[in-house]
N, C-alpha and C positions, 0 to 999 in steps of 0.2 A: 731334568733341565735341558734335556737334547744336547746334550755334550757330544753325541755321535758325530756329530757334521762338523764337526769344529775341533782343532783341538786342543785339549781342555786346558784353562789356565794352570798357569804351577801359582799357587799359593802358598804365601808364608804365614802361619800361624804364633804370630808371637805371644808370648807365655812367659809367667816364673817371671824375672825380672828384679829389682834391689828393695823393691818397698814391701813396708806392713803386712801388706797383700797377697805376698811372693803365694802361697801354698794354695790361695783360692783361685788365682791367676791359672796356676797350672791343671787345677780342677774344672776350671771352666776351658781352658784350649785344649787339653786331650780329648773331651767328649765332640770338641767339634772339626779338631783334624779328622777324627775318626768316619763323622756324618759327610765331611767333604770329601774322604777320599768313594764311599759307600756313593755319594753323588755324581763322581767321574772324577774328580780334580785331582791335577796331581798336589800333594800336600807336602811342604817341609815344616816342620816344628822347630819352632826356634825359641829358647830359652835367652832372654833379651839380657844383654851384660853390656860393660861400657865398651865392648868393641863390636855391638849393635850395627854399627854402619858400615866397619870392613866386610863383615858376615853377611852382610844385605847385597853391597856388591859384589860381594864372590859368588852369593846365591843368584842373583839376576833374577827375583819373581818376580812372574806380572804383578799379582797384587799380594797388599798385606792385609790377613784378618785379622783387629787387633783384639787380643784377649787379655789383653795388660789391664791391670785393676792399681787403682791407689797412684802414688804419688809418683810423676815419670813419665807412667804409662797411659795417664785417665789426664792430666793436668795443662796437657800442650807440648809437653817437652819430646815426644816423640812422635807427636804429629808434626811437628815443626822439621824434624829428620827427615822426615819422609815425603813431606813438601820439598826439602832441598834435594835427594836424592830422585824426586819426580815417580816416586812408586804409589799407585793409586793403594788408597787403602780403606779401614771402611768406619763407621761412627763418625764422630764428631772432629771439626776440624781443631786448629790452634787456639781461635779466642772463643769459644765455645765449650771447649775441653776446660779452658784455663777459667774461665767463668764458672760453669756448673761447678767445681771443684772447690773454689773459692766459696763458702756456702753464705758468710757476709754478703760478699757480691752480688751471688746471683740473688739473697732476695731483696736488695734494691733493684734489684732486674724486675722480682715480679714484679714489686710493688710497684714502680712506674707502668708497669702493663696492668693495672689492676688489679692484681689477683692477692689472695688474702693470706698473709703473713703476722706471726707474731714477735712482738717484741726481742730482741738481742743486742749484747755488744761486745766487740773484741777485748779484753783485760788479759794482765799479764796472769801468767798463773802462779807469780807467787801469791801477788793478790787476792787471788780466787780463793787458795788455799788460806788467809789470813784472815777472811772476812767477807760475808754475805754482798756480794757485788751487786744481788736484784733479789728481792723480796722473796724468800722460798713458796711454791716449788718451782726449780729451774732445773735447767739439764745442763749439762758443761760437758765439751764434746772438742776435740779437735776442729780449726777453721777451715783445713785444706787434706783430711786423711778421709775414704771410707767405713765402709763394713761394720759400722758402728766400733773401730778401734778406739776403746780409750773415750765411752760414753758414760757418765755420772749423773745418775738422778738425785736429786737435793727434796728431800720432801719435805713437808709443808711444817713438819711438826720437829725437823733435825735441829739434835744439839750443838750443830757449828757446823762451819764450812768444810767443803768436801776435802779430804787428802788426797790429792790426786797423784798419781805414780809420777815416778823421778823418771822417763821417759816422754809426757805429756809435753808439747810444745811450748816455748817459752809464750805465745801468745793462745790465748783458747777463747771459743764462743761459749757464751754465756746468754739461755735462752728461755722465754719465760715456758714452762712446762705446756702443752695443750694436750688433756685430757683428751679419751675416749679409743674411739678405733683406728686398728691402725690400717689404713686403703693405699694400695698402690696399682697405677694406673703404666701401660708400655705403649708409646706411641712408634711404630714403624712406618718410615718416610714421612707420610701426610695421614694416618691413620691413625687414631686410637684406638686398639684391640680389647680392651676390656678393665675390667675392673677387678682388685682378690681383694678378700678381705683376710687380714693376718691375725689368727687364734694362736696367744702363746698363755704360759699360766703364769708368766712374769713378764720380764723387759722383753722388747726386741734387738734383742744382742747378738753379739756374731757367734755364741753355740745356737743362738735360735734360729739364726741363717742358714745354717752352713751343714750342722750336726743334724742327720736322720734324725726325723719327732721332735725336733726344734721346737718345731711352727708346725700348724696344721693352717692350710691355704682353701676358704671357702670359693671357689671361680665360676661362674661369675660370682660377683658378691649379693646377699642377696639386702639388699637395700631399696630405699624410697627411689621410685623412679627419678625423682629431681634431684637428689640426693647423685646418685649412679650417674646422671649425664650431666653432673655437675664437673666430674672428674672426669669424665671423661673430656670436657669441654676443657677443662686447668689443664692437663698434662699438654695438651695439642697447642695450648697458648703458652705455657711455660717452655715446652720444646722450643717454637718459635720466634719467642722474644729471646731466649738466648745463643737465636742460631744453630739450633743442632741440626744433624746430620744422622740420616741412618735410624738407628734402636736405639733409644732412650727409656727410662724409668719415672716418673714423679711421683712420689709416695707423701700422703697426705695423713693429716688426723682428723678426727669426724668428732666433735661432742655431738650426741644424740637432741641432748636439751638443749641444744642450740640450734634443731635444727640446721638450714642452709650457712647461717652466719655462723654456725660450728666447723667448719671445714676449711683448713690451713695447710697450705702447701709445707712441708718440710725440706726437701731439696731434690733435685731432678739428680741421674745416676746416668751419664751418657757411656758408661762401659757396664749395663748391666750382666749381673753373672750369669753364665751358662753351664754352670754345674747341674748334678741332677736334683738338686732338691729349689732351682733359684725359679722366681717369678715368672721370671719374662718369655721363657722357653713353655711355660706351662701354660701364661696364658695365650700365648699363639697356637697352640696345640688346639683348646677349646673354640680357637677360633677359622680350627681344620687347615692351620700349616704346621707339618713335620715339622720334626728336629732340622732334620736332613735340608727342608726348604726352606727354614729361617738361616741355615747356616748359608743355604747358596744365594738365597737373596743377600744379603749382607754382601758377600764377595760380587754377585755382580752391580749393585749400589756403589761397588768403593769408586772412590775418582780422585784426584788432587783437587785443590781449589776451594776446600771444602767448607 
């Protein structure tokens, strides 16, 4: 990055933090404090707590990488900190953040930008638990958590509605199932970088995430050319209609026998993981940028205003 001539920013790497997420959080900011200091930068690692903003001004970085995943840290509420505090930092800003996260929301997002979504609605989950709220098969998921925490497939042929654990939000999405593959596309800045296709031998769950041999990740993916820059053309549009900023994620499902009219955005990921087994590192990689230089772009991208 020619950090020689200059010298180099101190970055703050924040990580770890109160949500769901706290251990994937920390899994994706040590591999990339690591690549930034391997970069030139100076690096502090910061494990994000509710005295977040003392620790920020005692540290005085130039900028923040954020690595925060899940609710806090992906949602608005810490980019809003960091707007008041005026420390540039990098993804997605406050109603951006607070939208992709929101998964109801953004897909009236898509849907008024066109882009093709399927059926859902918010219900209480006692409800859900009480009785078939949408015609089986449906998925039942948290409205505002990642990483597939706390995801329920309802299949077609189940003897009642799901038992959902006594931690599940008193409100939960309730969504019609869309068969087939599962595609997920990363747009950086104004670019779409490519296409994976996700091989598991069950759900796409967070062991299939997260746990070595989860997932096996075909990159590029190898699909129908129209197919492939179908996704790639959604993700660049769905970044856009809801304002993001930075590296973003939009993972899609594909029914084959549907052709084009089989492919449905699921929901955009503006804090995608940077652990070693996550997407979005992988597929920049095949698109011949390091670890090392997805990390320093993102730091030099960060800005307030975002």
């Amino acid at each position: 990055m020619g950090q020689s001539s200059r010298t180099p920013p101190k970055v703050a790497v924040l990580m770890g933090g109160p949500s769901a997420e706290r251990e994937v959080s920390l899994s994706s900011g040590k591999p990339c404090a690591a690549a930034l200091r391997d970069e030139g930068y100076e690096v502090v690692e910061v494990d994000a707590g509710r005295d977040l903003a003392a620790v920020l001004i005692d540290l005085k970085p130039d900028v923040v990488l954020n690595c925060l995943h899940g609710r806090w840290g992906e949602d608005g509420c810490v980019q809003g900190l960091l707007e008041w505090l005026r420390i540039p930092y990098s993804h997605s800003g406050v109603l951006a953040s607070a939208l992709a996260m929101d998964k109801q929301r953004s897909k009236e997002v898509y849907a008024a930008a066109g882009l093709p979504v399927v059926p859902s609605v918010i219900a209480p989950a006692a409800e859900v638990r009480a009785r078939h709220v949408m015609t089986p098969p449906y998925v039942v998921k948290p409205n505002n958590e990642g990483s597939s925490v706390g995801v329920y497939l309802v299949h077609e042929d189940s003897n009642g509605p799901p038992q959902l654990s006594a931690d599940m939000p008193e409100m939960v999405m309730v969504e019609a199932f869309a068969p087939g593959r599962e595609l997920t596309t990363t747009v950086m800045g104004d670019r779409a970088l490519t296409v994976t296709d996700i091989l598991t031998d069950g759900w796409y769950d967070y062991d299939a995430k997260y746990k070595p041999g989860g997932s096996r990740h075909v990159v590029p993916a190898d699909l129908p050319p129209k197919i492939f820059d179908l996704c790639m053309e959604y993700a660049l549009r769905a970044h856009k209609a809801l304002g993001c900023r930075g590296v973003s994620r939009t993972d899609f499902r594909w029914d084959e026998s549907k052709g084009a009219d089989g492919l449905i955005l699921l929901e955009t990921n503006t804090q995608p993981g940077m652990t070693a087994t996550s997407l979005s590192p992988e597929q920049a990689q095949v698109c011949g940028i390091s670890f090392g230089q997805l990390c320093a772009w993102m730091v030099e991208d960060a800005s307030c205003h975002r």
